[in-house]
N, C-alpha and C positions, 0 to 999 in steps of 0.2 A: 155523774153530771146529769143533773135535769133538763131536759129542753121547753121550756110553758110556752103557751101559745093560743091567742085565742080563736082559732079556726079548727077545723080538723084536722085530725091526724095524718102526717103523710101516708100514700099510699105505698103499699110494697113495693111495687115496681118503682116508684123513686127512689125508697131506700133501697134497694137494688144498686140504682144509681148509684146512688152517694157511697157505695161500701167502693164501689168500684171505682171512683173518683181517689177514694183514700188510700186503697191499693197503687194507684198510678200517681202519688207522690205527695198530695197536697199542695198546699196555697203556692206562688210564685214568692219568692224572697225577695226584698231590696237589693239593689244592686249599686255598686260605686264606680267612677270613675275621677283618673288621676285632673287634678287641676293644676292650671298655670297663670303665673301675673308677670304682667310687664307693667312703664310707667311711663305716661306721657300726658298731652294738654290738647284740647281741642276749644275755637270761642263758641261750638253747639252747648259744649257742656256746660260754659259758665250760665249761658242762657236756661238751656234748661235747670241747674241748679238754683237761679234765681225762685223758676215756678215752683219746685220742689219742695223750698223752704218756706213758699206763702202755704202751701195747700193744706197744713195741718188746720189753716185756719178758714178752711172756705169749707159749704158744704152746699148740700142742692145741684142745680144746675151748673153753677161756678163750679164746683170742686169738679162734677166728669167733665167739663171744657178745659179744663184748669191740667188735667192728666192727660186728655186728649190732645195739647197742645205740648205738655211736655213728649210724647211719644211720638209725636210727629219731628221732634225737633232729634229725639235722637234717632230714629227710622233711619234719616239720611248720613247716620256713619254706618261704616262699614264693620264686618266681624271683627277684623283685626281692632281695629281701633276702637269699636263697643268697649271690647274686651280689655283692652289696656288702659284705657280711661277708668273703667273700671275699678280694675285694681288698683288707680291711683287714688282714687277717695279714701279721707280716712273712715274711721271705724264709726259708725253713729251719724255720718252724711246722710240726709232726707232724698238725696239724689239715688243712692245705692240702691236702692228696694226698687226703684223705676227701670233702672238698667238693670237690674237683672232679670225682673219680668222679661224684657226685650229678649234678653241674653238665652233665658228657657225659653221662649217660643222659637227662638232660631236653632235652638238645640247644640247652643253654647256652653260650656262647663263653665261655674259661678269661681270667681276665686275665692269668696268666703263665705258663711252661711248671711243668709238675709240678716240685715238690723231687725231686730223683731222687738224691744225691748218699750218702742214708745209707738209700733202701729199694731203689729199683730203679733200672736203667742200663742202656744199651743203649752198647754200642763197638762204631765198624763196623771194628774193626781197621786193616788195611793195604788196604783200598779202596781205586781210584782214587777219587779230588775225585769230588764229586755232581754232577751238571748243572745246569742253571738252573733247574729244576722239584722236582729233589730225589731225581732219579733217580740211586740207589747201589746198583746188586745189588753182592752175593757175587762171589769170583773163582773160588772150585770149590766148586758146592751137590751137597750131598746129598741126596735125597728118601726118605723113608722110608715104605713103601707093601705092604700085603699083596698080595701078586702071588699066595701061594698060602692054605689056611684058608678057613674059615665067612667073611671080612670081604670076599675076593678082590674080587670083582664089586664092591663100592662101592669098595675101591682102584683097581680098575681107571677107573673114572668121577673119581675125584679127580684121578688118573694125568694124563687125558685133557685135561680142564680147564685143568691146569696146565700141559702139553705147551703144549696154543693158546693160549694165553698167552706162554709163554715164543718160541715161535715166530713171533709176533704184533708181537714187539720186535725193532726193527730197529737200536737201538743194540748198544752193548757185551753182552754173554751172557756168565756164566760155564761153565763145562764144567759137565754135569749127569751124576749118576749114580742109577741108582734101587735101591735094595737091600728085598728082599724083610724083611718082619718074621715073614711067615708064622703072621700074627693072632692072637696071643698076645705077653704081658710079657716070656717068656724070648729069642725071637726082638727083640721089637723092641730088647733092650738090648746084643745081639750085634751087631744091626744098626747101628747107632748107635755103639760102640766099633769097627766095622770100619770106620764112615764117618769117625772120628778117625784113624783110622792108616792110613787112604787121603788126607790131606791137606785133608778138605775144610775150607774156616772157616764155613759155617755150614750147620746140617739144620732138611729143613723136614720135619714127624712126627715121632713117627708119628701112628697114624691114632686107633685104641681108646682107652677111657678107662684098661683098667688097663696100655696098652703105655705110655701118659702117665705115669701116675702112677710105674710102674717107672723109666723114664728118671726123673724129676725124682727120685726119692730117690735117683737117684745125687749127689746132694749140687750144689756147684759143679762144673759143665759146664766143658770144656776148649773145646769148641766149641761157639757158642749156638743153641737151637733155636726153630722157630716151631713147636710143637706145635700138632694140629690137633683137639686137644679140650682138657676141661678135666679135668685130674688130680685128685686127694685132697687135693694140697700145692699152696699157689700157685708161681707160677714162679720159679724162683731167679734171683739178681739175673741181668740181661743175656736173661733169655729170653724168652718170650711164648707167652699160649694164645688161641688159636682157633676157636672151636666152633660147630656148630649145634644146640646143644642142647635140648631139653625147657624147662631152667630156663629158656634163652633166652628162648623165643617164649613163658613164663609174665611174665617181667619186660615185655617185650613190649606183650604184652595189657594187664598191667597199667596202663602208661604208656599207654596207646591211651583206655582205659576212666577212666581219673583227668583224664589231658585234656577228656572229656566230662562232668565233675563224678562222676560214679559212688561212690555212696560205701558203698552194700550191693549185692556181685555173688554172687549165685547159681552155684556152679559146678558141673557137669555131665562128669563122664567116666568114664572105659570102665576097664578094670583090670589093664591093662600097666603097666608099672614107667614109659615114658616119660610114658605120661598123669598119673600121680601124681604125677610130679614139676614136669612143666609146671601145675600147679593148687596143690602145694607151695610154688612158686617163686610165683605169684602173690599168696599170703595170706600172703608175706613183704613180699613190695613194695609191698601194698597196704595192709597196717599200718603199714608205714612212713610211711606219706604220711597216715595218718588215715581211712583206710577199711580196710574189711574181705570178705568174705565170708560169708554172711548161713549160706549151710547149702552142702554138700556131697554132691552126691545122685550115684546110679547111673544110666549111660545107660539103664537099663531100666524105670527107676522108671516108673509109670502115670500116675499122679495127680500134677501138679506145683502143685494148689491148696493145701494143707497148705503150703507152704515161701513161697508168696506172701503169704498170709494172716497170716504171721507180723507181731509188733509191728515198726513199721521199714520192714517190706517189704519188695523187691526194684526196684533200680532198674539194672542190668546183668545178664549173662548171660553165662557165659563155658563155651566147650564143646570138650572137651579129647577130642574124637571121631573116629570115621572119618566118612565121606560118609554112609554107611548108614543109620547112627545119628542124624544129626544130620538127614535126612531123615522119620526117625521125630518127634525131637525138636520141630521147629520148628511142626509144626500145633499139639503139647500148649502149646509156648510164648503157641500167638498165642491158646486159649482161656483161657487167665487171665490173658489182658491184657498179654504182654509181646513182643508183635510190633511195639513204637514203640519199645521200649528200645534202647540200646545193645548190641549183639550181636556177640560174639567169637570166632571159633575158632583153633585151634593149624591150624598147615601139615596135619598129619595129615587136615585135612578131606580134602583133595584125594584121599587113597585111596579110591579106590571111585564115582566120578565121572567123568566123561564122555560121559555120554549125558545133551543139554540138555535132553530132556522130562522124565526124573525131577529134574535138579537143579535146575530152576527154581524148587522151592520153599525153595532154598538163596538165591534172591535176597535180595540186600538184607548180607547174614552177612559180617562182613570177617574176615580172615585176612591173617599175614603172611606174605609172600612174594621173591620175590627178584628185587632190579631189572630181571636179563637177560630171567627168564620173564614181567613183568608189565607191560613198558614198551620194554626193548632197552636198550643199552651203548652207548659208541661203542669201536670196534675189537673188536667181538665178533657176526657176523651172528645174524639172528634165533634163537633158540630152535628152533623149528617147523623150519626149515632145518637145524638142526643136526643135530637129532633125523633126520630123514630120512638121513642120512648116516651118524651115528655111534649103535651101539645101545645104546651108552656114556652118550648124552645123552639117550635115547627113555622118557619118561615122567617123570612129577612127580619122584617119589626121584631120578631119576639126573640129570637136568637141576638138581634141586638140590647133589648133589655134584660136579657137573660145573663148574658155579656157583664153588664153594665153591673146589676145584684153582686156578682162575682168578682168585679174588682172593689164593688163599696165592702165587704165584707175585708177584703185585702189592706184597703185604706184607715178601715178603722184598727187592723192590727199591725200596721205599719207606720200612723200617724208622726209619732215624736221622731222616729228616724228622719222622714222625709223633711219635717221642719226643723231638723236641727242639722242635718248634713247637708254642704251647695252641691255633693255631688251622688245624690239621693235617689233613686227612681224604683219604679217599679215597671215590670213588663207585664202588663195586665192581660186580660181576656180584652181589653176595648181598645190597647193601642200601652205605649211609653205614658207612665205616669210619674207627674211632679207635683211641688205644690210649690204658685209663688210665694210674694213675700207679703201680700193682701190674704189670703186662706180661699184662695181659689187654685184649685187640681187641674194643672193644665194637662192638657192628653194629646199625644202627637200621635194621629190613627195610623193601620197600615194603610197602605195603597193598594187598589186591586184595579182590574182592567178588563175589559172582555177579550176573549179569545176563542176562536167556534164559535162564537156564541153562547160562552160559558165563563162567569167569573174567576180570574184565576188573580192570585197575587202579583204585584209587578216584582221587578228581578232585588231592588231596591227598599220593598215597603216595609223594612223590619232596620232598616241602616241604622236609627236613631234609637 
């Protein structure tokens, strides 16, 4: 087996790595669990079935309002009744694909695979047969990856991830090539058409949100890709998006904080484009569900009695900040009364942390995080080790896109299982991995927390 690639050659001490990754088992395997249907009737459902069956024919603005409003409408059933409505649609319902999205994000078993037949679909082409687990990589992958541009250094970390991964598998491999996007729209769709007329059948990138969005408005794809954000446009049929996004660890949160009855959350963050929208994305999915967000305040704000005070309340907290901040935040918190609450932050805590005697007052504060850094893998050595080796993996950001590499590498040779079994996942390096019934890889993170003043997993973050 050849490995081409258009950068340099790995260095020893990665291959180092990588022999010793292979030793310690290789990639994580798909995993199943048993499902179950009951049958009943709810008047959410016929309402939302109505929107279901207009939306094949809306697009633009209509169509995400048009889903938004279906989701809101089933939010407010309950598991049991998700789930048994559910299984009471028949086979080819425009409703099914909607409720089960719901169903994976609450980490509910699907009673059948998604209708995928008239929205989305995955062909592994001319693959060999899958193994007994469900293992089907690619016969010539593509990777698409800023090697040079502002984005370099996190391609290079995704690069890395996905290397030891791929090197990790001691089955079949297909030829890998990496082609530079040079972190920009223009490059990545160069890039991407060179990787079509170099033969490969499937790319995994690019990386950026508008190098995404550029490829996917190339319409139907000749070759399908696993993009490793989420574009403008959802994915056209046969593709899939991947991301770590803001909105993510806002849905996240939210689902964290609804679990614990939460029903008015206080939110708290700084004023980058990614904190807005991780706090955006929250008081979408928490209306959905029948809660809300009570006010919206600035990491700087003084006085946090005014927002408590309010009719209602405050019974959550959710804080979309760095370490800094959230170390300022948390005494104002516990003086009006909200150091018993429920208490959330986005990954960003982690910047600006690691010295235990100041973050100790971070105890207690959960955040999402990623299975390799808060617990370990099997077939992926510690984090801590990693980091010592590779400067690729050395710190929160980059051990999270290192993360990240390592499960796109998973997804591409686990694809057709995941979209053809409801009861499909994978345990990745970044958290529980699924794919709905639209060709987006939802990822349910671990949970981690401080403790000393030191990140530690919570007792729970691995339950799903």
């Amino acid at each position: 087996m050849t490995h081409k690639k258009n950068r340099p050659a790995l260095t020893w001490t990665f291959i180092g790595l990588l022999a010793a990754t292979a030793v310690l088992g290789g990639c994580a395997s798909v995993e199943t669990r048993p499902t179950a249907a009951t049958n009943a009737s709810n008047p959410l459902i016929a309402q939302a079935g109505h929107l279901a069956r207009e939306h094949a024919g809306l697009s633009g603005a209509a169509r995400s309002d048009n889903e938004q409003q279906i989701n809101r409408l089933l939010g407010q059933l309950d598991d049991a009744t998700l789930s048994r409505e559910a299984a009471a649609l028949p086979v080819g319902d425009p409703l099914y694909n909607f409720m089960g999205k719901v169903m994976m994000q609450r980490g509910l078993p699907l009673p059948r695979p998604f209708d995928r037949s008239s929205d989305w679909n995955f062909n592994a082409g001319q693959r060999p047969p899958a193994e007994a687990d469900g293992y089907r990589p690619p016969m010539k992958l593509a990777v698409l990856l800023p090697a040079t541009g502002a984005s370099a250094v996190a391609g290079a970390s995704v690069r890395d991830g996905l290397s030891t991964a791929y090197y990790g598998e001691s089955r079949r491999r297909p030829d890998i090539l990496f082609y530079d996007t040079g972190s920009n729209a223009a490059g990545a769709v160069a890039a991407y058409d060179k990787a079509v007329a170099d033969g490969n059948d499937f790319v995994i990138g690019p990386l950026g949100r508008d190098e995404v969005s550029a490829v996917f408005a190339k319409g139907t794809l000749p070759v399908p890709v696993l993009a490793l954000n989420r574009g403008n446009v959802a994915p056209p049929s046969g593709n899939v998006s991947f991301s770590l996004t803001p909105e993510d660890e806002g849905i996240a949160a939210a689902d964290y904080l609804l679990e614990r009855g939460a029903k008015r959350v206080l939110a708290i963050g700084g004023s980058d484009d990614g904190q807005r929208r991780a706090i955006a994305a929250l008081k979408e999915r928490l209306a959905a569900r029948g809660a809300q967000i009570s006010d919206t305040i600035g990491e700087g704000t003084a006085d946090l009695g005014p927002f408590v005070a309010k009719p209602g309340g405050v019974d959550a907290v959710f804080l979309a900040v760095k370490g800094s901040a959230a170390r300022t935040l948390i005494p104002k918190l516990a003086i009006v009364g909200l150091s018993d609450k429920p208490r959330v932050a986005t990954s960003q805590l982690l910047s600006g942390t690691g010295k235990p005697e100041q973050d100790r007052v971070l105890d207690g504060l959960a955040f999402p995080s990623e299975s390799w850094t808060s617990g370990g893998i099997r077939g992926l050595p510690p984090a801590v080790g990693v980091a010592q080796t590779l400067p690729t993996a050395r710190g929160p950001g980059a051990a999270r896109l290192f993360a990240f590499g390592y499960d796109a590498w998973q997804l591409s040779a686990y694809l057709e299982r995941l979209a053809t079994r409801p009861d499909a996942f994978i345990n990745g390096a970044t958290g529980v991995l699924r794919i709905d019934g639209g060709g987006s890889v939802l990822r349910t993170p671990a949970w981690s927390t401080f403790s000393s003043g030191v990140p530690v997993p919570l007792a729970d973050a691995a339950r799903r």
